[in-house]
C-alpha positions as CSV (number, residue, x, y, z in Angstrom):
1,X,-1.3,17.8,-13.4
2,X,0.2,14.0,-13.2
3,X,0.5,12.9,-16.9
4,X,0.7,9.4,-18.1
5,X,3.8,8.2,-19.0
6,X,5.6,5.7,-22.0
7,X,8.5,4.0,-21.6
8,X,12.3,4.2,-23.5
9,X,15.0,2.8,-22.9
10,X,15.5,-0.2,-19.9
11,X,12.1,0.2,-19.4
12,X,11.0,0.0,-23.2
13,X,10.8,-3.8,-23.6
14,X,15.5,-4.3,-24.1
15,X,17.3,-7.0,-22.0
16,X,19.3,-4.7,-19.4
17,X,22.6,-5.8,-21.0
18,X,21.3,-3.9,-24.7
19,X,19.5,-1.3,-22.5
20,X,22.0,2.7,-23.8
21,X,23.3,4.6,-21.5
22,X,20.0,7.4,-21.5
23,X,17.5,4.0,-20.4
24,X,19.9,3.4,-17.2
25,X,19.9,6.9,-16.3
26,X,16.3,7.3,-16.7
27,X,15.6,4.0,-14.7
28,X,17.8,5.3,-11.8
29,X,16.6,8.8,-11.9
30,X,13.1,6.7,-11.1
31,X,14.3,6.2,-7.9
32,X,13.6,9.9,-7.5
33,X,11.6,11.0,-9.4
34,X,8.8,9.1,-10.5
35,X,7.6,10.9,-13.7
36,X,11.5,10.9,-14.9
37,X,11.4,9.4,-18.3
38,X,8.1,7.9,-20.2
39,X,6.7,4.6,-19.3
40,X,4.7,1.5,-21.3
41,X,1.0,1.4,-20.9
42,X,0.5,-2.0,-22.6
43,X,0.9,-6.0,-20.8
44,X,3.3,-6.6,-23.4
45,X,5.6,-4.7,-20.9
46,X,5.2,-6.8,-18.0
47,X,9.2,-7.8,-17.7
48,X,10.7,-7.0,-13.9
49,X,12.4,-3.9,-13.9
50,X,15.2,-5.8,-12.0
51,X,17.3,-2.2,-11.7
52,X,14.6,-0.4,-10.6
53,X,14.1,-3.1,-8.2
54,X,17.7,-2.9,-6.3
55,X,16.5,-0.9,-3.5
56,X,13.5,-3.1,-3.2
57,X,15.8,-6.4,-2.7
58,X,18.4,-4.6,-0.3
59,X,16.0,-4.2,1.8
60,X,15.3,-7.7,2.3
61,X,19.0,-8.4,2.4
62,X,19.7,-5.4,5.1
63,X,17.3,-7.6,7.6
64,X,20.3,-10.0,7.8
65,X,22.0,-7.2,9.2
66,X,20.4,-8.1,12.6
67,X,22.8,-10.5,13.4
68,X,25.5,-7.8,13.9
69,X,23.7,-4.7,15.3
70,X,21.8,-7.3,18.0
71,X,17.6,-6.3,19.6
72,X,17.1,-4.5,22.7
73,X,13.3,-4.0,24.5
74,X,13.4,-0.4,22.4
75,X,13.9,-1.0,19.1
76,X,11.4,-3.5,19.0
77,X,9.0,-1.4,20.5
78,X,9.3,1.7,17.9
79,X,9.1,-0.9,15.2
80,X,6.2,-2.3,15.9
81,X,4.6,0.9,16.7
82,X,6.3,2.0,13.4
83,X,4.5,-1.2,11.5
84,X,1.2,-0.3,13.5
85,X,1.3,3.6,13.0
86,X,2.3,3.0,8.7
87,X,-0.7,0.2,8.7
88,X,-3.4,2.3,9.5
89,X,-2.1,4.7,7.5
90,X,-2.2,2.1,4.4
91,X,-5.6,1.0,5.7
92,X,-7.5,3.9,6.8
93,X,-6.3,6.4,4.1
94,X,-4.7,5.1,1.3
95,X,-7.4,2.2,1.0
96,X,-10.6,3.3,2.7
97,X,-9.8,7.2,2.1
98,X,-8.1,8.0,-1.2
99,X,-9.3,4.5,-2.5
100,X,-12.8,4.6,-1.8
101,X,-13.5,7.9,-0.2
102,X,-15.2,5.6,3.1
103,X,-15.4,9.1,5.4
104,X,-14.3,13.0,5.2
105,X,-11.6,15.0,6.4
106,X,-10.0,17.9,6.2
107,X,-6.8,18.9,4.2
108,X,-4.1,19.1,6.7
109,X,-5.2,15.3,7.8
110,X,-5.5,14.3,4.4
111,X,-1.8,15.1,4.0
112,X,-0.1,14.2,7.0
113,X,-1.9,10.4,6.9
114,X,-0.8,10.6,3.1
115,X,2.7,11.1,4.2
116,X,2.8,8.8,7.0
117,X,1.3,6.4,4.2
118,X,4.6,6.8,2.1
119,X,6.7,6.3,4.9
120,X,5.1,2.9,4.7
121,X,7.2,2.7,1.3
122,X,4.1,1.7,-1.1
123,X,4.8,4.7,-3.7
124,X,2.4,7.7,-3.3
125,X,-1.7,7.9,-2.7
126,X,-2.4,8.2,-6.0
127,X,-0.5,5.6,-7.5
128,X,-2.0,3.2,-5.0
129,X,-5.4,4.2,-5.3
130,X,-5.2,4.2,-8.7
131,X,-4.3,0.4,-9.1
132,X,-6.5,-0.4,-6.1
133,X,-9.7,1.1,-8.0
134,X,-8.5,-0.4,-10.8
135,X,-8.5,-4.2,-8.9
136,X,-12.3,-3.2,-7.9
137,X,-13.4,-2.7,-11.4
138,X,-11.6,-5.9,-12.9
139,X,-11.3,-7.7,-9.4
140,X,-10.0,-11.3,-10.9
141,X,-10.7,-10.9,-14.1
142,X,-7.9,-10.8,-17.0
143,X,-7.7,-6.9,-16.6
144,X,-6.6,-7.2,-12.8
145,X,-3.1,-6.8,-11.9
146,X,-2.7,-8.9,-9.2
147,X,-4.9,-11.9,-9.3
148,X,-3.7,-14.9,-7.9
149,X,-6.6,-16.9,-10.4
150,X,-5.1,-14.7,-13.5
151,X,-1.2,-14.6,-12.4
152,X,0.0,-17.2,-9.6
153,X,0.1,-16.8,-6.4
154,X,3.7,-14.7,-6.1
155,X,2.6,-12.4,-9.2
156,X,-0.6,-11.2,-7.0
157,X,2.0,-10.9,-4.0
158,X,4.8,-8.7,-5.0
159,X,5.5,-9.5,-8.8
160,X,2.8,-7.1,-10.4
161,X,4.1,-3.5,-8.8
162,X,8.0,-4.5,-9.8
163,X,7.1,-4.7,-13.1
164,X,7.5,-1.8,-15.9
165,X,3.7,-1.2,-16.9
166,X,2.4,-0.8,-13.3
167,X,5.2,1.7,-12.2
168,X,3.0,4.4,-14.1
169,X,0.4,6.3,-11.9
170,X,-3.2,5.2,-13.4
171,X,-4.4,8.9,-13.2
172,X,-7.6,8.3,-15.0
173,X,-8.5,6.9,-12.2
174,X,-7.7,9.4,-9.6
175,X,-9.0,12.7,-11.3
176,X,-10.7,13.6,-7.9
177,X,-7.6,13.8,-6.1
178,X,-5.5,16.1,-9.0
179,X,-6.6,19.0,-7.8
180,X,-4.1,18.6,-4.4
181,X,-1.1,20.1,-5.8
182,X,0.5,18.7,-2.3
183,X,-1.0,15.3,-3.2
184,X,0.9,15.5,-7.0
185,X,3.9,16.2,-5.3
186,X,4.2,13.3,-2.7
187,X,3.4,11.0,-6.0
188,X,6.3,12.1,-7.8
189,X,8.5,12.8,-5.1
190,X,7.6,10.2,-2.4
191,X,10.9,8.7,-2.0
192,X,11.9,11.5,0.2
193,X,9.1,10.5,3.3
194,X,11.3,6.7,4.0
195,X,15.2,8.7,3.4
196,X,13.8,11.0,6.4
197,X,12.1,8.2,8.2
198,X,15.2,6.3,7.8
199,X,17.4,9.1,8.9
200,X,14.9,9.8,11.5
201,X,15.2,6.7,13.1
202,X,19.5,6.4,12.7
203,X,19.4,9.7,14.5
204,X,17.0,8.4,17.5
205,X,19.2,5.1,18.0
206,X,22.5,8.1,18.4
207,X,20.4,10.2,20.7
208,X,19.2,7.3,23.1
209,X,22.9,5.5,23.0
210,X,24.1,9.5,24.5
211,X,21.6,10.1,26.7
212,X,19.9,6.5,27.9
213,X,22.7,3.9,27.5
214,X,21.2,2.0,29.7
215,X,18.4,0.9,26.9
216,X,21.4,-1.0,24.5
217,X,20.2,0.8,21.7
218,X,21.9,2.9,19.3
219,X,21.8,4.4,15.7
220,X,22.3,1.3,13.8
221,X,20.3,-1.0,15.5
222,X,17.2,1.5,15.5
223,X,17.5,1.7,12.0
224,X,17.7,-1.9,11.2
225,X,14.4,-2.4,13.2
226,X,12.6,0.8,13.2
227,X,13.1,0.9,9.4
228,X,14.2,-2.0,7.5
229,X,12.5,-4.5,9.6
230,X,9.3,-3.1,10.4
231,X,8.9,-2.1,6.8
232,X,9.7,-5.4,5.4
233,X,6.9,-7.2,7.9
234,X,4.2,-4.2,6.7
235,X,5.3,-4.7,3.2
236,X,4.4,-8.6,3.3
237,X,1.4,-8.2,5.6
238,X,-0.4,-5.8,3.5
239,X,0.9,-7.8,-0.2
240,X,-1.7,-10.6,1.9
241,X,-4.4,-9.0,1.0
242,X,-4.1,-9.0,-2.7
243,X,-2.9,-12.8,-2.4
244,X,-3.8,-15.0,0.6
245,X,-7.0,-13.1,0.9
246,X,-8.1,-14.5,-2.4
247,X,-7.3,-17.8,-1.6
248,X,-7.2,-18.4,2.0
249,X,-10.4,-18.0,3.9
250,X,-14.2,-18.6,3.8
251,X,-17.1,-16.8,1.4
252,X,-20.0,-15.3,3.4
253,X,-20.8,-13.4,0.1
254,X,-21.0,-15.0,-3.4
255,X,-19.0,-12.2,-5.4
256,X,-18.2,-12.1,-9.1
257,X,-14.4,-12.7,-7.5
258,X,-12.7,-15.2,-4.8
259,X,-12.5,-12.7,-2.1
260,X,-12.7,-14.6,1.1
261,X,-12.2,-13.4,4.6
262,X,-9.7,-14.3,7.3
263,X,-9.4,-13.4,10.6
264,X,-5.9,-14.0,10.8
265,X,-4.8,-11.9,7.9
266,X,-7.9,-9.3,9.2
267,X,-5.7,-9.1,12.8
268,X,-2.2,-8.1,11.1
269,X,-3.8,-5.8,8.7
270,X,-6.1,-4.2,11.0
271,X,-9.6,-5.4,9.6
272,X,-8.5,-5.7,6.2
273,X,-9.0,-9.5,5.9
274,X,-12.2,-9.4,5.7
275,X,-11.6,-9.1,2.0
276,X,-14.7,-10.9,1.0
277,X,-16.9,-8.2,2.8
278,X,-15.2,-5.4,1.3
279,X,-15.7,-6.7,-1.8
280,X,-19.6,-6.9,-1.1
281,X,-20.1,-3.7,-0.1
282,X,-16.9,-1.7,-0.8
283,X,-17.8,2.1,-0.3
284,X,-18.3,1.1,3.5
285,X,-15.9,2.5,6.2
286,X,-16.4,-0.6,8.3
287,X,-15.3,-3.8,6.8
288,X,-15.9,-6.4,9.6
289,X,-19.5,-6.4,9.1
290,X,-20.4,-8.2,12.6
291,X,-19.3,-7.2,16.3
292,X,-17.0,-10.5,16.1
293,X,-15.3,-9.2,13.1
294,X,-12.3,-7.5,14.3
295,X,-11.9,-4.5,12.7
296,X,-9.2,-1.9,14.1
297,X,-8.7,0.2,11.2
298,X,-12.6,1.0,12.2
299,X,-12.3,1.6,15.4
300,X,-9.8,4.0,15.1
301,X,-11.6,6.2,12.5
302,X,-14.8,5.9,14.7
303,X,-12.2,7.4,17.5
304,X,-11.3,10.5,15.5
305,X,-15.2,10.7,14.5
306,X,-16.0,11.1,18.0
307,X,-12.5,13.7,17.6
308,X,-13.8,15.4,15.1
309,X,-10.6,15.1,13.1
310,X,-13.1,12.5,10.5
311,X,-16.7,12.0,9.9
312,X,-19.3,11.2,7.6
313,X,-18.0,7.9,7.4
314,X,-20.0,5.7,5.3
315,X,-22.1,3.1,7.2
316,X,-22.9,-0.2,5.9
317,X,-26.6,-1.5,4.5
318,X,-28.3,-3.7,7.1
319,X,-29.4,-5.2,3.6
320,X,-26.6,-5.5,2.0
321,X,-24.5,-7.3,5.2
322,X,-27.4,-9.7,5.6
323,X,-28.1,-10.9,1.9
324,X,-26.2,-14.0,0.7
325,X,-27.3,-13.1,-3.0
326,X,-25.3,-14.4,-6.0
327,X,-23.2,-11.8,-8.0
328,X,-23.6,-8.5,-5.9
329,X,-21.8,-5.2,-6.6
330,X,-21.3,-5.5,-10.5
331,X,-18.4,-4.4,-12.0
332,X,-19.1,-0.7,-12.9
333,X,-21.0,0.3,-9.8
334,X,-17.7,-1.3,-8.0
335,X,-15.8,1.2,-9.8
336,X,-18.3,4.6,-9.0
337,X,-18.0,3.2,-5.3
338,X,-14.0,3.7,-5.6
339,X,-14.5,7.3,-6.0
C-alpha cells in the first residue's frame, strides 16, 4: 500500500547549500523512486525543490538542441502524434478516468492508458488524481494548490508540482485505486515509462536513418522531437488548464470558482477547456456540453464505447447543462463526484 510520506533532509525545510550528504542522496534517489525518503505534509514546505527540479529544466534547455540536430516531415509527424496520443491519455484517463471515474473499463486498458499517461511525464495516476480531486474539493479556495486567485498566475502553472509538499502522493484521496498493485507500482516507479519512451524514440531515428535515408531523420533528431519537444508543448498545454482556464474565457455557469471556458485552450487539450463546464457538472464523461463545443477527448471514448473497449460512461443532466443557477456543485458533493 502507498504510504504518505515526511520529509528530511534537502527536502526538510534547509537551504541546498546546509542540506547533509543523506538529504542529497534521498532527493536524487527521488528521481527514481518516488517513495525514497519521507516528505513534508504541511504549506510551510512550499520552497522549490530546485535539485529535484534538474531534469525538469534540462528539458526545456535540450529544445535548443534543435538548432543542431535540424526537422524533417517525420519527426514532426511522430511528435505530434506523440503529443496527441500522451493527451488523451492525460485527458481521457488520468482526468476523466482515475480522476473522476467518467466511464468503465477493464484492467488491461486501465494499465496500458495509465502507462501511456506517464509517458506523458506528469508523475503517476495516482499522484495526479490525487491532487486533481483535491483542486475539486477546494477548487480556488486557500486549500487549492494551484489557483491562480490564491497563488499568481505562474504558481497555478508549473510552480505548485516543483515544490516539496506536493511531490507526496495524496493517497487519502485515491483509496479506490490501491488495490491495483500494477497501479502502486507505476506511481513509485514511473520514471521508467519516458527513459523507454525516450530510448524508444533514439532507436527509431537509428533504424529509419539505416533503412529509409531518404526521410533525413535519424536518432538524434527523433529524440529531440519525438521526446523533448513534444513533451515540453503537452506539458505547457495541459499546465493551461489549471491557469489560463481560470482566467481566460467566459462563464456559462456561476460556480463557487472562476472556471471559465475557452475554445482555444478546449482545441489543444482536446475538450478540456471547457473548464467552467466541468466544473458544473464534473462526474460527466462529456465536457463540451453543446454539439458546438468541441470535445475530442469525447469522441474518442464514445469510439471505444461503440468498441467495447469502455462504457458506461457517465452522461450529462439535461438539467444540469441548461440551468444558469448561482453556486452549483458544492464543495463536498464535488469531492464524492471525483471518485
Amino acid at each position: 500500500m502507498v504510504k504518505p510520506h515526511r520529509d528530511f533532509g534537502l527536502n526538510g525545510g534547509q537551504q541546498a547549500g546546509d542540506a547533509p550528504p543523506a538529504g542529497w542522496l534521498i532527493t536524487l534517489l527521488r528521481w527514481f523512486d518516488n517513495e525514497a525518503g519521507v516528505l513534508p505534509d504541511d504549506e510551510s514546505h512550499r520552497q522549490v525543490d530546485w535539485l529535484r527540479t534538474i531534469p525538469f529544466i534540462a528539458m526545456h534547455l535540450a529544445c535548443l538542441t534543435v538548432f543542431w540536430v535540424g526537422v524533417s516531415p517525420v519527426a514532426v509527424a511522430v511528435a505530434l502524434g506523440l503529443y496527441l496520443l500522451r493527451m488523451f491519455a492525460i485527458t481521457g484517463f488520468y482526468h476523466r478516468y482515475f480522476s473522476h471515474k467518467a466511464f468503465r473499463t477493464s484492467r488491461p486498458v486501465q494499465f496500458l492508458f495509465a502507462l501511456v499517461g506517464a509517458a506523458a511525464v506528469q508523475r503517476g495516476p495516482l499522484w495526479w488524481a490525487s491532487h486533481h480531486r483535491h483542486h475539486h474539493i477546494h477548487s480556488d479556495d486557500p486549500e487549492d494548490v494551484h489557483s491562480p486567485r490564491q497563488q499568481g498566475f505562474l504558481w497555478s502553472h508549473m510552480g505548485w508540482f516543483l515544490c516539496r509538499v506536493h511531490f507526496r502522493t495524496r493517497v487519502e484521496l485515491v483509496r479506490d485505486w490501491l488495490k491495483f498493485p500494477e497501479l502502486r507500482f507505476l506511481d513509485r516507479y514511473d520514471v521508467i515509462v519516458p527513459i523507454g519512451l525516450a530510448v524508444g524514440m533514439f532507436g527509431l531515428g537509428e533504424l529509419l536513418e539505416s533503412f529509409q535515408p531518404a526521410w533525413g531523420t535519424n536518432g538524434l533528431q527523433m529524440l529531440v522531437w519525438g521526446f523533448v519537444i513534444s513533451t515540453i508543448v503537452l506539458y505547457h498545454a495541459t499546465f493551461t488548464v489549471n491557469s489560463l482556464a481560470h482566467v481566460w474565457g467566459r462563464r456559462r455557469y456561476a460556480t463557487r470558482d472562476d472556471s471559465r471556458n475557452n475554445a482555444f485552450l478546449a482545441l489543444i487539450t482536446l475538450g478540456e477547456g471547457w473548464h467552467n463546464n466541468h466544473h458544473h457538472y464534473p462526474a460527466s464523461a462529456r465536457q463540451g456540453f453543446y454539439w458546438w463545443e468541441l470535445d475530442a477527448t469525447y469522441l474518442v471514448l464514445r469510439l471505444m464505447a461503440l468498441l467495447h473497449i469502455v462504457w458506461d460512461l457517465k452522461p450529462l443532466p439535461a438539467a444540469f447543462r441548461d440551468t444558469r443557477r448561482s453556486v452549483t456543485v458544492p464543495a463536498a458533493a464535488e469531492g464524492e463526484s471525483a471518485r
